[in-house]
TITORVO-566383 format. One record per residue (C-alpha): x, y, z; residue in three letters. Coordinates in steps of 0.05 Angstrom, whole numbers, plus 5000, padded with zeros to 4 digits. Example, Ala and Ser with C-alpha at 12.3 -4.5 7.8 and 13.67 -1.06 7.14 Angstrom:
2
@c1->5246; c2->4910; c3->5156; type->ALA
@c1->5273; c2->4979; c3->5143; type->SER
//
This chain:
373
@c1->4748; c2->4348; c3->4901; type->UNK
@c1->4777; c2->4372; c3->4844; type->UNK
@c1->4771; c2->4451; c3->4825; type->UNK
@c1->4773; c2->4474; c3->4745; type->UNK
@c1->4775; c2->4542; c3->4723; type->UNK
@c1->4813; c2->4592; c3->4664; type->UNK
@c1->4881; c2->4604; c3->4694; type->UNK
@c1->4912; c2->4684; c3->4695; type->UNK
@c1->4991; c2->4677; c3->4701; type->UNK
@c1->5034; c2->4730; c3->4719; type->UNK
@c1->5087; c2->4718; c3->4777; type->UNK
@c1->5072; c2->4790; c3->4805; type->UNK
@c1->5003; c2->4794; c3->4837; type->UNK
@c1->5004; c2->4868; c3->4829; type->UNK
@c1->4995; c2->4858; c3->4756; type->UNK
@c1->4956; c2->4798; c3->4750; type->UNK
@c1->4888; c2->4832; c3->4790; type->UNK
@c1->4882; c2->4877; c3->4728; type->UNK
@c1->4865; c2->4828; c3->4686; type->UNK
@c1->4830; c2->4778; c3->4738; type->UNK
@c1->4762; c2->4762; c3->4720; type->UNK
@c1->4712; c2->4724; c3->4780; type->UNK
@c1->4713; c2->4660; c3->4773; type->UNK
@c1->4792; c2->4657; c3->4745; type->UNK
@c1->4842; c2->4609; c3->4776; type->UNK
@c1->4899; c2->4665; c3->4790; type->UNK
@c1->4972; c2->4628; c3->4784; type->UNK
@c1->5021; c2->4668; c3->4813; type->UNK
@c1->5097; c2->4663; c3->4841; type->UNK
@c1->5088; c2->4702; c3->4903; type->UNK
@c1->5133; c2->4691; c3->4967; type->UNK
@c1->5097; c2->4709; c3->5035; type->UNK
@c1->5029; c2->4735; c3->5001; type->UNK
@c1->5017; c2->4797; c3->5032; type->UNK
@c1->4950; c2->4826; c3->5065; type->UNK
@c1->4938; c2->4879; c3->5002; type->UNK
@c1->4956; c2->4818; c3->4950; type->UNK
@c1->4909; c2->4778; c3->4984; type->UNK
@c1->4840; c2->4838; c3->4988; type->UNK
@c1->4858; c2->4843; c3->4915; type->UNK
@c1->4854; c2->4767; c3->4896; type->UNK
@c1->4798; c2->4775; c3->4943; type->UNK
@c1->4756; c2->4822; c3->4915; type->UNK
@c1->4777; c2->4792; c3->4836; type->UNK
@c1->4722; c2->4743; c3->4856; type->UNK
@c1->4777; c2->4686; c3->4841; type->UNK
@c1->4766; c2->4616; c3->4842; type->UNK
@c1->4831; c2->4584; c3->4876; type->UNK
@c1->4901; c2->4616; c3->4882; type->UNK
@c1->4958; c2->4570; c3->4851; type->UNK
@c1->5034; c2->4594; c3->4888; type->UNK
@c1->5097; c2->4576; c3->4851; type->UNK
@c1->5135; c2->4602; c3->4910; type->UNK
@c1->5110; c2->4598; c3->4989; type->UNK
@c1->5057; c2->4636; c3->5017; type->UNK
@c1->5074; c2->4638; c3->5072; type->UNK
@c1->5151; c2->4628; c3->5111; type->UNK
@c1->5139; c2->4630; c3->5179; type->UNK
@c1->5202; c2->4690; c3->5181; type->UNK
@c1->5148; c2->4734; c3->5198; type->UNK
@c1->5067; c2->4731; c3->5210; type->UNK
@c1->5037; c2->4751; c3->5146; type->UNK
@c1->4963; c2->4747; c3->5143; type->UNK
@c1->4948; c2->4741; c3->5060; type->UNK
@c1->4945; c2->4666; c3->5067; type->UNK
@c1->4894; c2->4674; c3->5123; type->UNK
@c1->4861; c2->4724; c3->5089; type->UNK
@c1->4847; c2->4682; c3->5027; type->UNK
@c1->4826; c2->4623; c3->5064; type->UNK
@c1->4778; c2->4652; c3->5113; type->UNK
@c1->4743; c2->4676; c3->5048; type->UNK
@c1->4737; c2->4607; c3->5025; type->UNK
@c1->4786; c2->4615; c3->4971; type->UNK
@c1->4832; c2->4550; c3->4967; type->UNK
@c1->4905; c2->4559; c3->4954; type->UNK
@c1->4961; c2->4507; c3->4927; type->UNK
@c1->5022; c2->4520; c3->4954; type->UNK
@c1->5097; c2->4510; c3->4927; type->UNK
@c1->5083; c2->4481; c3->4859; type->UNK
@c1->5154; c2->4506; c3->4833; type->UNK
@c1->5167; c2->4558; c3->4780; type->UNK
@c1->5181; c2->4508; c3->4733; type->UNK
@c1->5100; c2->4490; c3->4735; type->UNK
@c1->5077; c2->4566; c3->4734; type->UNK
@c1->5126; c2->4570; c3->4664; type->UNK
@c1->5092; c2->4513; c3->4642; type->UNK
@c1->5018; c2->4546; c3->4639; type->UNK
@c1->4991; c2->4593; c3->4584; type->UNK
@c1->4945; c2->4653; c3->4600; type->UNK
@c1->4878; c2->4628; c3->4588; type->UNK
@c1->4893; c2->4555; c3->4595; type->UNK
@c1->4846; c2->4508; c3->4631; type->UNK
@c1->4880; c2->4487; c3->4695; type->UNK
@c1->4848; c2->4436; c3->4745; type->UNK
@c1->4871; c2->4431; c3->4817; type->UNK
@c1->4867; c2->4358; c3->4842; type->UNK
@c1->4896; c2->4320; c3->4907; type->UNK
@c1->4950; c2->4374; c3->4913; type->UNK
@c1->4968; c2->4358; c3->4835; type->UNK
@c1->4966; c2->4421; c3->4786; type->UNK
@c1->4944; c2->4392; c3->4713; type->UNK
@c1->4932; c2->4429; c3->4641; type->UNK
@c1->4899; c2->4383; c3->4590; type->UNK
@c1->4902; c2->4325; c3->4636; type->UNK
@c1->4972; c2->4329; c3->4648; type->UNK
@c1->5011; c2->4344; c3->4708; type->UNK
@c1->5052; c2->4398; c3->4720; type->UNK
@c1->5064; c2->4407; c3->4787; type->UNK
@c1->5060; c2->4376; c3->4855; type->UNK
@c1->5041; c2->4421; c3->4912; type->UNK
@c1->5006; c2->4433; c3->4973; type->UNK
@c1->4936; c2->4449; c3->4993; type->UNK
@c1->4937; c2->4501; c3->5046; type->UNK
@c1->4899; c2->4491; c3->5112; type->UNK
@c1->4875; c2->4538; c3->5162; type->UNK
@c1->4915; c2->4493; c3->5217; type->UNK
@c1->4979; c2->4503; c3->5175; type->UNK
@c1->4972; c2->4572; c3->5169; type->UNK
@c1->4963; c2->4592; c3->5238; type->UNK
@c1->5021; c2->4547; c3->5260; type->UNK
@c1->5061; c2->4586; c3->5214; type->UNK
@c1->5041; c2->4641; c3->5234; type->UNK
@c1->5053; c2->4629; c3->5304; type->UNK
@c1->5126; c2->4613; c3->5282; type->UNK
@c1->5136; c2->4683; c3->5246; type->UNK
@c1->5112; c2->4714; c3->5306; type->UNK
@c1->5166; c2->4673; c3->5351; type->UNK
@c1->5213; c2->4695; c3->5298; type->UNK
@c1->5197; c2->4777; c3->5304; type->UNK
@c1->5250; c2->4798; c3->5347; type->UNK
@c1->5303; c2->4769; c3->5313; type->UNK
@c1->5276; c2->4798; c3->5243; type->UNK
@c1->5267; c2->4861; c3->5279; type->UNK
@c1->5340; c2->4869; c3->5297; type->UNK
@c1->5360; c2->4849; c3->5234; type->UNK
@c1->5321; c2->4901; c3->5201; type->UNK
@c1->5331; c2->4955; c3->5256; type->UNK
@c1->5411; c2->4940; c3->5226; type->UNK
@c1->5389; c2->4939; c3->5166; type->UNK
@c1->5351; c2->5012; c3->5165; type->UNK
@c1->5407; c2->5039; c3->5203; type->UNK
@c1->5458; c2->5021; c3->5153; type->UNK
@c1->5424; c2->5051; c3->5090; type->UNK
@c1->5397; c2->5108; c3->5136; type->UNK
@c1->5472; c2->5135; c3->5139; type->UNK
@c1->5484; c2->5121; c3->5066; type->UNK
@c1->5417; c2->5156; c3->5043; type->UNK
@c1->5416; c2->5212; c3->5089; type->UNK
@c1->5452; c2->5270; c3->5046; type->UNK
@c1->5401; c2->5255; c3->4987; type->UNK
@c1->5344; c2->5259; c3->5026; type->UNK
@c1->5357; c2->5312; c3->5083; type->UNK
@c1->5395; c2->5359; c3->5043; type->UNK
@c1->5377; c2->5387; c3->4983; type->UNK
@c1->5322; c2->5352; c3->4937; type->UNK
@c1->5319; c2->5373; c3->4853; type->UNK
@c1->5245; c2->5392; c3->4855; type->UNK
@c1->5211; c2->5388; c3->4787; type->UNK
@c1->5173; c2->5442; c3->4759; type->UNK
@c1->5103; c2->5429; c3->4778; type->UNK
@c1->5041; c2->5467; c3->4769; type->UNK
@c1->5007; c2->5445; c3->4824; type->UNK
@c1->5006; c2->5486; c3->4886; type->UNK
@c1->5021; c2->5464; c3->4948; type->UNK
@c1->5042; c2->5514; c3->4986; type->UNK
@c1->5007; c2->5536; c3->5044; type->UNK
@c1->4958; c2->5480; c3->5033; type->UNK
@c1->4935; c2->5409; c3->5060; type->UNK
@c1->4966; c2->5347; c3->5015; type->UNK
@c1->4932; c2->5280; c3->5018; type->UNK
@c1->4976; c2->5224; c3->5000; type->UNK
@c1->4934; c2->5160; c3->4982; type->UNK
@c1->4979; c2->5095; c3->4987; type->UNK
@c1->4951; c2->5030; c3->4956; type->UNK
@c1->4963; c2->4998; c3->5035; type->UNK
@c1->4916; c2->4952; c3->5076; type->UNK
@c1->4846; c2->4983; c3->5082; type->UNK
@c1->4867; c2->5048; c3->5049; type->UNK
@c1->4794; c2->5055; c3->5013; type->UNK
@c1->4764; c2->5042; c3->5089; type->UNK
@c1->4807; c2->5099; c3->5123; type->UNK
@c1->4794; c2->5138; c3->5055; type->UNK
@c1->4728; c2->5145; c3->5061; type->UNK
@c1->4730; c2->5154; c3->5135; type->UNK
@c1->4758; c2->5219; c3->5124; type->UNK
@c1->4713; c2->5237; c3->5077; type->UNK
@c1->4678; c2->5292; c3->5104; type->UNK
@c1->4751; c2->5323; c3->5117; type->UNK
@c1->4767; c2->5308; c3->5045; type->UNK
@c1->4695; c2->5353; c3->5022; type->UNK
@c1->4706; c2->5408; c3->5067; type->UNK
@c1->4779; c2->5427; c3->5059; type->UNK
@c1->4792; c2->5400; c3->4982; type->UNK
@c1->4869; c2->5385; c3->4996; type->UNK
@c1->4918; c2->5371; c3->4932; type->UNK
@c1->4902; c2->5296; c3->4920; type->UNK
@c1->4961; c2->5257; c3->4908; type->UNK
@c1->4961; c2->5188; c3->4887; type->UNK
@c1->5021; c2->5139; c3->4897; type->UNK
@c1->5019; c2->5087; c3->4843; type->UNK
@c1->4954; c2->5039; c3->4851; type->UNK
@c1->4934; c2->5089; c3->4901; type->UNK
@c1->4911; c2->5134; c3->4857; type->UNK
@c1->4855; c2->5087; c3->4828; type->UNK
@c1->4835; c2->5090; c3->4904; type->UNK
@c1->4824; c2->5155; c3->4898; type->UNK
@c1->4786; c2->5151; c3->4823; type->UNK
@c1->4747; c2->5098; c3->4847; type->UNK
@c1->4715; c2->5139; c3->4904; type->UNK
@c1->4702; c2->5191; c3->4857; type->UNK
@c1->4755; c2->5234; c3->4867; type->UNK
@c1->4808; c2->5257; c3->4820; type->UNK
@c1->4885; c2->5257; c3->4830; type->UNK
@c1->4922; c2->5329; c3->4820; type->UNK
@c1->4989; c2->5291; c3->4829; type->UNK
@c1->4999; c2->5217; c3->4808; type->UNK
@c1->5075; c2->5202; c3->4842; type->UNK
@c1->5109; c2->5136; c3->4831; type->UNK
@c1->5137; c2->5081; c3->4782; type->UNK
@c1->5078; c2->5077; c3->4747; type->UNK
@c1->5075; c2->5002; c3->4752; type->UNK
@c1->5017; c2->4990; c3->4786; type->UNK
@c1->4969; c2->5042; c3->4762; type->UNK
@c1->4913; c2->5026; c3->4706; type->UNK
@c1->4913; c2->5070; c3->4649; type->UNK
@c1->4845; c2->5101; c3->4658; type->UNK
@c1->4873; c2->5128; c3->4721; type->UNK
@c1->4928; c2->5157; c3->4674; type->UNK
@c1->4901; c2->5185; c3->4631; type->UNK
@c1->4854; c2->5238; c3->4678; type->UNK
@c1->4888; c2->5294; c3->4677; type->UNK
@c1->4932; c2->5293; c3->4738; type->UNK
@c1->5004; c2->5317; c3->4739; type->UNK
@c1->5056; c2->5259; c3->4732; type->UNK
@c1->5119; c2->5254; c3->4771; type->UNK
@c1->5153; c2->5182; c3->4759; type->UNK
@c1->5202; c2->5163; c3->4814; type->UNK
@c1->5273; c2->5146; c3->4787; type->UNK
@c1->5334; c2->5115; c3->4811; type->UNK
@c1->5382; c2->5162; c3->4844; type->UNK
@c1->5431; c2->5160; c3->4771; type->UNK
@c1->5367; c2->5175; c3->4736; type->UNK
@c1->5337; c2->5114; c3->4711; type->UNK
@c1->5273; c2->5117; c3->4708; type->UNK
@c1->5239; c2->5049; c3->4685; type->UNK
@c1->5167; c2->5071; c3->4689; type->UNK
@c1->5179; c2->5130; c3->4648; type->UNK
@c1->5173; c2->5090; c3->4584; type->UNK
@c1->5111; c2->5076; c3->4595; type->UNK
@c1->5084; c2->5140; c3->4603; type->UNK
@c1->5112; c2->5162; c3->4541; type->UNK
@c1->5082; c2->5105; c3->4503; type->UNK
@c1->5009; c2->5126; c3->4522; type->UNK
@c1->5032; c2->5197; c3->4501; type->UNK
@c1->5035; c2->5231; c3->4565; type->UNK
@c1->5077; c2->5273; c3->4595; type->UNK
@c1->5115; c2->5269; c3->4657; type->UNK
@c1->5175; c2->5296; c3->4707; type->UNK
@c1->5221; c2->5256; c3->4736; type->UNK
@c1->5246; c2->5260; c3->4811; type->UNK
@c1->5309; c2->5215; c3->4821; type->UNK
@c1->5317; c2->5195; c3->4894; type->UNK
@c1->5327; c2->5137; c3->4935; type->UNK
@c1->5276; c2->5098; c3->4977; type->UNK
@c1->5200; c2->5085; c3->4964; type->UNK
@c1->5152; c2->5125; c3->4927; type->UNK
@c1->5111; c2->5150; c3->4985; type->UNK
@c1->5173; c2->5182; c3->5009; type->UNK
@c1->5176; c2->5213; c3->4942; type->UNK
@c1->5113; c2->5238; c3->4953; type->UNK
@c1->5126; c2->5264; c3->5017; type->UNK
@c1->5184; c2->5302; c3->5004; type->UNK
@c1->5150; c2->5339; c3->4947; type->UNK
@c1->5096; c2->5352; c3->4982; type->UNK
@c1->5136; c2->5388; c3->5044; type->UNK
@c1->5189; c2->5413; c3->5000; type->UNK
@c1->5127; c2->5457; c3->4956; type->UNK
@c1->5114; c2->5486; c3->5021; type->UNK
@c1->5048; c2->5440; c3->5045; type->UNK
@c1->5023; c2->5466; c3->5109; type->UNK
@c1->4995; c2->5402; c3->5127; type->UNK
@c1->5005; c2->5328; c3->5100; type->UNK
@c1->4962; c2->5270; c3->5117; type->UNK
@c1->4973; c2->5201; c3->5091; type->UNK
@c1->4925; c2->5144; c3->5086; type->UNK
@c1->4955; c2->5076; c3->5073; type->UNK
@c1->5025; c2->5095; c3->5080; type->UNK
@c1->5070; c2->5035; c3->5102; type->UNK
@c1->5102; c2->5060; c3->5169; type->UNK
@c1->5128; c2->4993; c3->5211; type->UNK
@c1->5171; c2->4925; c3->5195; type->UNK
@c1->5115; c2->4887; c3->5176; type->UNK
@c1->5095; c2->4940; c3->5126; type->UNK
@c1->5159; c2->4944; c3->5091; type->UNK
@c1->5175; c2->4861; c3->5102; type->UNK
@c1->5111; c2->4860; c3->5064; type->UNK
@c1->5137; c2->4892; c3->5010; type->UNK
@c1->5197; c2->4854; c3->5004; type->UNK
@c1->5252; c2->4914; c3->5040; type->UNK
@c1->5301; c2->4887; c3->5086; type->UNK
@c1->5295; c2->4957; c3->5124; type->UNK
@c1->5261; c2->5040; c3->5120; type->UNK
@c1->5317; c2->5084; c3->5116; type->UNK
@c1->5279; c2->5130; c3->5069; type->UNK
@c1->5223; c2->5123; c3->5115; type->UNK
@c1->5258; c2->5144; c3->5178; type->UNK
@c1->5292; c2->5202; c3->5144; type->UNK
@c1->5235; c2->5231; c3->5118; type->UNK
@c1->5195; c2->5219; c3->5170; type->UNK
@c1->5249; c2->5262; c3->5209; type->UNK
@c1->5249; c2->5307; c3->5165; type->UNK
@c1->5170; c2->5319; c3->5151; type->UNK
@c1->5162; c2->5325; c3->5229; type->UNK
@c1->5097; c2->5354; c3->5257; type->UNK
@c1->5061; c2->5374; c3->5194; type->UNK
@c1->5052; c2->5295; c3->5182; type->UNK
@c1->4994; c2->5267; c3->5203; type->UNK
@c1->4981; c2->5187; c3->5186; type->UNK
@c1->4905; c2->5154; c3->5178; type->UNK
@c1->4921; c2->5097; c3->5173; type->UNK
@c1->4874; c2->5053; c3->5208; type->UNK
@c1->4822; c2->5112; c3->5230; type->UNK
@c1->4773; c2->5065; c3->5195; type->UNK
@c1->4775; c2->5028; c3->5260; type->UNK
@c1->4759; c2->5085; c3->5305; type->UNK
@c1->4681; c2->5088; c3->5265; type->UNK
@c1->4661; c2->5009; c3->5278; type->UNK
@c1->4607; c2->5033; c3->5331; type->UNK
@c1->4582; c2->5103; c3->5353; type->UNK
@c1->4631; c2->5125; c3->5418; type->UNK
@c1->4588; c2->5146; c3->5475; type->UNK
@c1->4571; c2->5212; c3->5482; type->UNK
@c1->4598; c2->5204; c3->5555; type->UNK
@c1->4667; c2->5190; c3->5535; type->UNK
@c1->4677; c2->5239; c3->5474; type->UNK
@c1->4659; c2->5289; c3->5531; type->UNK
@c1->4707; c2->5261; c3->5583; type->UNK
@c1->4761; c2->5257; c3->5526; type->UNK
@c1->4748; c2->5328; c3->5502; type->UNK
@c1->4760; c2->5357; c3->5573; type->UNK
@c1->4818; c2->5325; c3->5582; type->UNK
@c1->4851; c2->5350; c3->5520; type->UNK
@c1->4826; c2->5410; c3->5515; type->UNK
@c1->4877; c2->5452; c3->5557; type->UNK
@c1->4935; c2->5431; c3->5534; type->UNK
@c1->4914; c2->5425; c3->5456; type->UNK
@c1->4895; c2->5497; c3->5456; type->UNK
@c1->4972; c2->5520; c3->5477; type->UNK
@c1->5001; c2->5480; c3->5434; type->UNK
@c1->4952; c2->5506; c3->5376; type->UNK
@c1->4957; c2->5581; c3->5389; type->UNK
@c1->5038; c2->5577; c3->5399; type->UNK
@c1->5055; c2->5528; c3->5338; type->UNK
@c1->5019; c2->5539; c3->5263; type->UNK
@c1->5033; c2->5472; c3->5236; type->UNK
@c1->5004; c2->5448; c3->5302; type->UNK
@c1->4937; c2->5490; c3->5286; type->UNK
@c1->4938; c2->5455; c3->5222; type->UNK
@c1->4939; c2->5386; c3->5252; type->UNK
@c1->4885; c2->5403; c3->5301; type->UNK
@c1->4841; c2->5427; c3->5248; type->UNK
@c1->4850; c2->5361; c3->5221; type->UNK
@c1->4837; c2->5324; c3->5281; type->UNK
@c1->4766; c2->5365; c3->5302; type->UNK
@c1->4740; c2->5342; c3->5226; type->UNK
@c1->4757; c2->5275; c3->5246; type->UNK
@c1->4717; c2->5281; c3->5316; type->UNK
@c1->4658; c2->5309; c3->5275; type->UNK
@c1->4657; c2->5245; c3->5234; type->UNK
@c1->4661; c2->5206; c3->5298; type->UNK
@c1->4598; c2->5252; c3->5326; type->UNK
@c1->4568; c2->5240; c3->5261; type->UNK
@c1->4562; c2->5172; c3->5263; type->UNK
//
């Protein structure tokens, strides 16, 4: 059976879902697709994926491929970067008996992706975890030693208008289900109107639920320009000498922007500002926190992530995944039983610690969305 459709090249997914339209054959060159790659190609409405590279390895269980299979999206597999060079935007591709052809002409050979192979694969990535894991635990360690003065001592805050201090931050990651956990915490969102920041993409999260950004932190590669252009604060995250690649583009659309050189990722960034401005409370929602996050992303290891983490301590609270908590009303019988329990020892710790008052006040608006439902 032989699939035809307008092909959309670019060999990083992040920027080819901006200009994705449903029906479009997205060619990309992406090694282990990743499960936010995937939900994007996903919700593009495309026709078939074509991979220059491998979807997926096997060196660890990433679920993109499966993603984009289970929603009846095929995928060709390993047609070489040669054949992805070899195909115009807007050229009409056909995929045929594991043959990739423009015009009638073959350009690559590749491989049509099964469920069976995927799940065997992933089967071997998940033989292959504790090996990866030491290898990254070595990994983290190493660059945790090298990046610890830059990121536990002193950090050269830029002079931003936005207050923080004494407040709640909400740092909105563009991570797995971020939108779900988003509007999860809705209710928490309308009642205590924290600072909004946005990390990169995640900042059209927060635009597209009809909220706007106060701070938009990060490289600024994977943010639309709408999103931009709203009236938010920019901070672009630099290099530790000072580069600061994203900058340029910022300054082409004739905004303005600081720049915060420091190592690691840009949620880190955002985190560090965010405590260092005197936040009483930061909660995170789609934040990459564990080895398949960061393998995900392409990093060997979290250094950053560990040292901020450290650093942050108790004021950090992470949502990630609280979506899951709503998928059917608790009984009553348990919220009771679990409220009993707790109750003791949560009101010590909340009348001797502040930060820990703020983290409870947190956690009660998330048990009245839970009630709610």
């Amino acid at each position: 059976m032989a699939i035809r459709g307008i092909a959309r090249v670019d060999k990083r997914t992040k920027g080819l879902v901006k200009r994705l339209q449903p029906g479009e054959i997205a060619v990309i060159a992406h090694r282990d697709i990743d499960e936010v790659a995937a939900e994007s190609l996903i919700r593009c409405g495309v026709r078939a994926v074509v991979n220059g590279d491998e979807s997926i390895t096997g060196r660890y269980p990433n679920p993109g491929p499966l993603h984009l299979l289970r929603a009846g999206i095929p995928v060709l597999d390993k047609v070489g970067l040669s054949a992805i060079e070899a195909i115009k935007d807007g050229d009409s591709v056909e995929i045929r008996d594991n043959r990739l052809l423009v015009g009638g002409r073959v350009v690559g050979l590749g491989q049509m992706l099964s469920l069976d192979m995927v799940m065997e694969k992933m089967a071997m990535g998940r033989r292959n975890l504790q090996e990866e894991l030491r290898r990254f635990a070595a990994n983290t360690l190493v660059y945790a030693w090298k990046e610890k003065d830059a990121i536990l001592g002193r950090i050269p805050l830029p002079p931003i208008k936005t207050s923080l201090q004494g407040k709640h931050a909400l740092i909105v990651v563009r991570g797995a289900r971020a939108k779900e956990d988003l509007i999860a915490i809705r209710s928490y969102i309308d009642e205590v109107e924290p600072v909004l920041i946005g990390v990169d993409g995640g900042s059209d999260i927060l635009v597209e639920l009809g909220y706007r950004p106060h701070l938009i932190v990060g490289d600024m590669d994977s943010v639309s320009d709408t999103t931009l252009r709203k009236g938010a604060e920019l901070v672009v995250h630099a290099y530790p000498d000072g580069r600061a690649p994203g900058l340029r583009r910022i300054q082409e659309q004739g905004l303005k922007a600081h720049v915060l050189p420091l190592p690691g990722t840009s949620e880190d960034v955002a985190m560090l500002l965010a405590y260092e401005k005197g936040a009483a409370l930061i909660v995170t929602v789609g934040s990459h926190s564990n080895m398949i996050d960061f393998l995900e992303k392409g990093r060997r290891g979290m250094a950053s992530t560990l040292l901020v983490r450290l650093k942050v301590g108790e004021i950090l609270v992470d949502a990630k995944g609280v979506s899951k908590l709503y998928r059917g009303r608790p009984r009553i019988g348990y919220v009771f039983s679990l409220g009993l329990a707790a109750c003791v020892p949560v009101m010590i710790l909340l009348l001797l610690s502040d930060s820990l008052r703020q983290v409870g006040r947190f956690l009660l608006l998330v048990l009245r969305v839970m009630l709610a439902r």
